[in-house]
N, C-alpha and C positions, 0 to 999 in steps of 0.2 A: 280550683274546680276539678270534681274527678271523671273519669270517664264514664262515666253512671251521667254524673250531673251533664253532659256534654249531647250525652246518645238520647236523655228522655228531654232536652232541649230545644234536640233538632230533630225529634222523632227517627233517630236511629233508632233502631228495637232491635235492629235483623240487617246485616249490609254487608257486602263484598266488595273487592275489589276489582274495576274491571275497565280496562282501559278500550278492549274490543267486544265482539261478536265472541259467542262462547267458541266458535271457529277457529282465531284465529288468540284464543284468550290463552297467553304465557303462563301470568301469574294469577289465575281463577283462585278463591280462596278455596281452602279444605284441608283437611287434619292433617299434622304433620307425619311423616311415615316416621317407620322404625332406621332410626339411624339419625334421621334428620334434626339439621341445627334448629331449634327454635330458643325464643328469647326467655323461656322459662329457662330451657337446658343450659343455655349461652349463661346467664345470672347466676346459676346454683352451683353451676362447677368452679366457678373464679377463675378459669384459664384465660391466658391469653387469645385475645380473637381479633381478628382486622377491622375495618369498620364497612368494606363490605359482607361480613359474614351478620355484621350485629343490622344494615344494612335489611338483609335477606330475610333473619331474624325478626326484624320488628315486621315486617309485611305479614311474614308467614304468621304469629303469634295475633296481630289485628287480626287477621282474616278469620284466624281458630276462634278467637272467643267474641267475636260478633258472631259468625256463623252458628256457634253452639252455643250461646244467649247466655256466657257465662257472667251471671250481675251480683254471684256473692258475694261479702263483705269481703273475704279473702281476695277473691280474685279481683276485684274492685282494687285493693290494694297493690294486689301483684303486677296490674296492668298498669297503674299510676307512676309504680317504681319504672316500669321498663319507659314509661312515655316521657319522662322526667330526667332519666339518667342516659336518656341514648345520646351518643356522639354527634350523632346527625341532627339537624334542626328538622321538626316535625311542628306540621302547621294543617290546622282544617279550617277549610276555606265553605262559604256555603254560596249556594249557586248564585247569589247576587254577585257576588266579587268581597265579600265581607269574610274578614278574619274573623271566626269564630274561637279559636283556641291553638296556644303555641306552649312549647315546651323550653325548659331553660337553656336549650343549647340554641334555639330558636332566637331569645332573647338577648344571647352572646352575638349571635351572629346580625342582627336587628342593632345592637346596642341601645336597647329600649328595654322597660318592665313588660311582662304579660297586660296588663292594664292598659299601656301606653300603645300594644300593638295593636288587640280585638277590638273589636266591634271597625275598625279601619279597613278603608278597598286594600284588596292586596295589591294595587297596581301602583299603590303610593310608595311601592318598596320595590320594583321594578325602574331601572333606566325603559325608554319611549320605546328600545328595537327590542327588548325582554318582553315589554306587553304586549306589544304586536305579535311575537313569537307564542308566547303564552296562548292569547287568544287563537291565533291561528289553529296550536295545535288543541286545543279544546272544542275548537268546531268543528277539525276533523276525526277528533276519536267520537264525538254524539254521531259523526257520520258513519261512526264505524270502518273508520279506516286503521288497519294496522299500523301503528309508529312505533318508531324505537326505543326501551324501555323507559332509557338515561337520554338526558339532553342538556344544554348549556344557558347559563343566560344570567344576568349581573341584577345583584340587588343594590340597593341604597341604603349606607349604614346612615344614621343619625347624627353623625359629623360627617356627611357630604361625601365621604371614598365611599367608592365601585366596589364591589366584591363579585367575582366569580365564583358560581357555582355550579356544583352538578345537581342536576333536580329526575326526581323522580314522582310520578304524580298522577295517583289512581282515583276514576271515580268513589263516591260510597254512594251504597242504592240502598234502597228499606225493602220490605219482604218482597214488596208487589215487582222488584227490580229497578223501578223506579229511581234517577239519578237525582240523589239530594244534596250532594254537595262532594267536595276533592278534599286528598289527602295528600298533602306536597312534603315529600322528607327531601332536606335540600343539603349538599355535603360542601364546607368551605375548600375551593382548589387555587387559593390565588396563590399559594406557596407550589403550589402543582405547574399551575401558570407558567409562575416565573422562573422554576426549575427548566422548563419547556422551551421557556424564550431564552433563557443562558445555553442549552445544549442548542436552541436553533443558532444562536451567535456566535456559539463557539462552534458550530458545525462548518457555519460559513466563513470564518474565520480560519478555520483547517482549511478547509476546498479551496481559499484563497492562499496559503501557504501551499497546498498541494499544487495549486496549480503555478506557482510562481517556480517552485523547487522544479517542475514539470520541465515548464519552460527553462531555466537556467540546466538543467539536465539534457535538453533537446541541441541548447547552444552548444553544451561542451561535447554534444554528441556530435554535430555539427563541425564543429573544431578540430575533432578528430576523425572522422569523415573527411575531413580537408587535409589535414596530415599525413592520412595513411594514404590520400591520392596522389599528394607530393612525395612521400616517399615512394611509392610507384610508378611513378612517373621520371625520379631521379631515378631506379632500379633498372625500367625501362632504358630508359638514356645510357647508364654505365655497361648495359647490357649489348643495346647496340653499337655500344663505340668498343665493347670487347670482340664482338664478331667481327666489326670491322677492323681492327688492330689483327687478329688472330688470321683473316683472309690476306691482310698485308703479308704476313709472317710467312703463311704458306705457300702463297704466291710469287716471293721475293726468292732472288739468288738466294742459295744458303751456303757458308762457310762446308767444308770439305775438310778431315784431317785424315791422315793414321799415326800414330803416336805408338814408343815403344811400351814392355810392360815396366821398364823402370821408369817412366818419363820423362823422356825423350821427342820433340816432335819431329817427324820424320816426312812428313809430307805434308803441305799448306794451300790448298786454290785461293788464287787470287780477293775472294771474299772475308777468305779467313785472315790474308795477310791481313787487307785494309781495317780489317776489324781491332788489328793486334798492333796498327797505328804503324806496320811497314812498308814499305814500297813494295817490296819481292820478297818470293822466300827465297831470295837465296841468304837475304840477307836477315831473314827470321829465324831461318832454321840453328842455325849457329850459338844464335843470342838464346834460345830456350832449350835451356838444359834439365832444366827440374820442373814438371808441371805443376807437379802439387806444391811444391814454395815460391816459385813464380807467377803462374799464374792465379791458382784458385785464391779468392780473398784469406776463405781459410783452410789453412792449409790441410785439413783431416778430410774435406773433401774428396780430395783423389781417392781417398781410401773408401769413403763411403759408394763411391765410383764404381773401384774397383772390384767391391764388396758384391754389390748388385749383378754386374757381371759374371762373378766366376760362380752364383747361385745360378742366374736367367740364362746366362751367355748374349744377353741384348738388355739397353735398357732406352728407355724413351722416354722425351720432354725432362730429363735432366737438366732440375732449373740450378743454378749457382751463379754467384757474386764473384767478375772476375775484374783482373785490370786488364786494361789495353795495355799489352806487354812492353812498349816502346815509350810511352807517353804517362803508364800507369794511374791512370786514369778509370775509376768504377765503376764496370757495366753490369748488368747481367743477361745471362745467354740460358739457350735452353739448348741440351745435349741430345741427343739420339744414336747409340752405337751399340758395336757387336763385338766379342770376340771371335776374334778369326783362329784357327788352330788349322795344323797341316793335316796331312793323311793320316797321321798317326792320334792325330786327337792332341798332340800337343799345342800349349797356348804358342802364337807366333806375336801378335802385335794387337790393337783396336784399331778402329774404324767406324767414324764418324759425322756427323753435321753438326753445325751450332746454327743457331739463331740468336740473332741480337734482341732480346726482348724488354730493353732498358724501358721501352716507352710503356707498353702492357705493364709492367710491374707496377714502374710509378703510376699509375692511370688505376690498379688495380689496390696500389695506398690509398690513393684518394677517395676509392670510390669502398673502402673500406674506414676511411674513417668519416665519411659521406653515411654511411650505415652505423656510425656509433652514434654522429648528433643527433639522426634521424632516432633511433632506440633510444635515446636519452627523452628527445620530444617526446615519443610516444608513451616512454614509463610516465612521465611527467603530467598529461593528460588521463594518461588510466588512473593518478590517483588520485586525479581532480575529478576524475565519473567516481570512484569507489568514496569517495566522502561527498560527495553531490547524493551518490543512492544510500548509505548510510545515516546522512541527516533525513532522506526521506522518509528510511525505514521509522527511523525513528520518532519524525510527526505523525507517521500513521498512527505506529506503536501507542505513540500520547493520546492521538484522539481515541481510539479505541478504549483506553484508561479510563476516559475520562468520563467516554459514554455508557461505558460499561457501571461509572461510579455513579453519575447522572440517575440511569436508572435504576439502579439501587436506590438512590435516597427518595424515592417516589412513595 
């Protein structure tokens, strides 16, 4: 049947398309401008075109040659090819509810012949919530209500599956304006659908990996939070038991020497003796004749000693590893002295304090290798956050891929 045979049928002569008030009318028929896609130009070039252009196309190209009453043999032809060959299912409906004529992509999508579909309610090819939908919007565009060009709603193939599609669906009126029946071009999206519903599953499917990766990121954040308070807390502690150590230090007797510049001890208070494991100096002074191979653990200390001295002429907290010279037993002691020189500015002898600082040192091993397990924890945790944020990057990273590929294949 051609579109000739169709229009002097249903007394189409003269018809537009119009879904509103000339107000508020989107797609009013009328000639197509210069530039514009129509389905004559869309056919003749063989280009490639999407199937909303061809879409756009078949509306604008109906509207032209009804409106300009073109019924020659040719175009009679031309118009057949475009109604026949379009992507989209095209369907006219007459105001009963009755199919009046379908095109072959109609029939694909139907899986029915042209014969088996007309003269049938189109509501037979609707699921219950499509007709209700259908009807709805058809009472409100005779209201003259603006609606939206494109809308949704599931046909009934002829083996039983649903199909979704996008419908589009304009009155046709005869001269008087008169609404004599619709023109439904309906586009199949159930591969759009399901494109739709894998990206919504795999979206939530991310946000659930995001948010688990979230959480296990928050734990180890958490963990290290708690780490870095224990080692501040240990810091804190080694911190105050050094100020308390160090008020011990300062506040306590301190050993007293002077010693010659070959090393010699020459003078000892009572602090220094007991330190050196003797009773008296009288009986210390005797026994230390070398300081630097007697006492200092090693022996190039004196020198470095002495070194400091004859630059500063004082040196202070001069820590070294000494024996208790009697007992030879390993301390260590912290120094503070001066070179004394006479009036002439020559060197005469040193003069100094010790402090016994065996406990601070050791206290200050511990609380340095206190600080290595502690930095070990902590590298140890930072790599467990930098592969915790890395995997995350990298689900982002994927989903983005994915949905970036997602809507590509649309």
């Amino acid at each position: 049947m051609s579109s000739r045979d169709i229009s002097q049928r249903e007394g189409y002569t003269k018809s537009a398309f119009d879904l509103r008030e000339e107000k508020h009318n989107r797609f009013s028929s009328r000639e197509s401008l210069p530039g514009e896609l129509t389905a004559s130009g869309l056919w003749a070039s063989g280009q490639t075109v999407t199937p909303e252009q061809v879409n756009s196309a078949l509306h604008t190209e109906f509207a032209r040659r009804w409106r300009t009453a073109e019924n020659g043999p040719a175009s009679e032809e031309h118009y057949r090819t475009i109604f026949e060959n379009a992507n989209d299912a095209i369907v006219f409906i007459a105001l009963d509810g009755t199919i009046t004529n379908v095109n072959r992509s109609a029939e694909r999508l139907a899986g029915l012949s042209q014969g088996q579909v007309m003269g049938r309610p189109f509501t037979q090819f609707l699921t219950p919530a499509s007709v209700a939908l259908a009807e709805e919007r058809v009472g409100r565009a005779l209201a003259g209500e603006p609606l939206p060009s494109t809308f949704e709603i599931e046909l009934l193939r002829s083996n039983g599956r649903t199909v979704t599609v996008e419908a589009r669906a304009r009155f046709l009126r005869d001269q008087k304006g008169t609404v004599v029946g619709i023109l439904g071009i309906y586009r199949d999206i159930t591969e759009r659908k399901q494109i739709e519903e894998a990206l919504r599953q795999a979206h939530a499917e991310l946000e659930q990996r995001v948010q688990q990766r979230t959480a296990d990121l928050a734990r180890t954040n958490e963990a290290l939070r708690a780490e870095i308070a224990e080692r501040k807390r240990a810091e804190d502690a080694a911190r105050a038991a050094e100020r308390e150590y160090r008020a011990l230090f300062e506040n306590a007797v301190e050993g007293i020497y002077r010693s010659s510049l070959d090393g010699r001890q020459l003078r000892a208070n009572p602090v220094l003796v007991k330190l050196n494991g003797y009773e008296s100096e009288a009986e210390m002074l005797p026994a230390m004749n070398n300081i630097a191979t007697e006492w200092y653990v090693d022996p190039h200390r004196r020198e470095e000693f002495q070194r400091i001295l004859a630059e500063q002429e004082s040196v202070t907290a001069f820590e070294s590893e000494v024996y208790r010279h009697k007992t030879r037993e390993r301390i260590w002691i912290s120094e503070s002295a001066r070179l004394v020189r006479d009036q002439h500015g020559t060197p005469l002898y040193y003069e100094g304090t010790v402090q016994d600082i065996t406990t601070r040192k050791r206290a200050e091993e511990a609380l340095q290798n206190t600080h290595i397990e502690l930095e070990k924890r902590v590298r140890e945790r930072t790599t467990a956050l930098l592969h915790s944020n890395t995997a995350l990057q990298v689900e982002i990273e994927e989903r983005k891929r994915v949905e970036t590929a997602l809507r590509q294949s649309e």
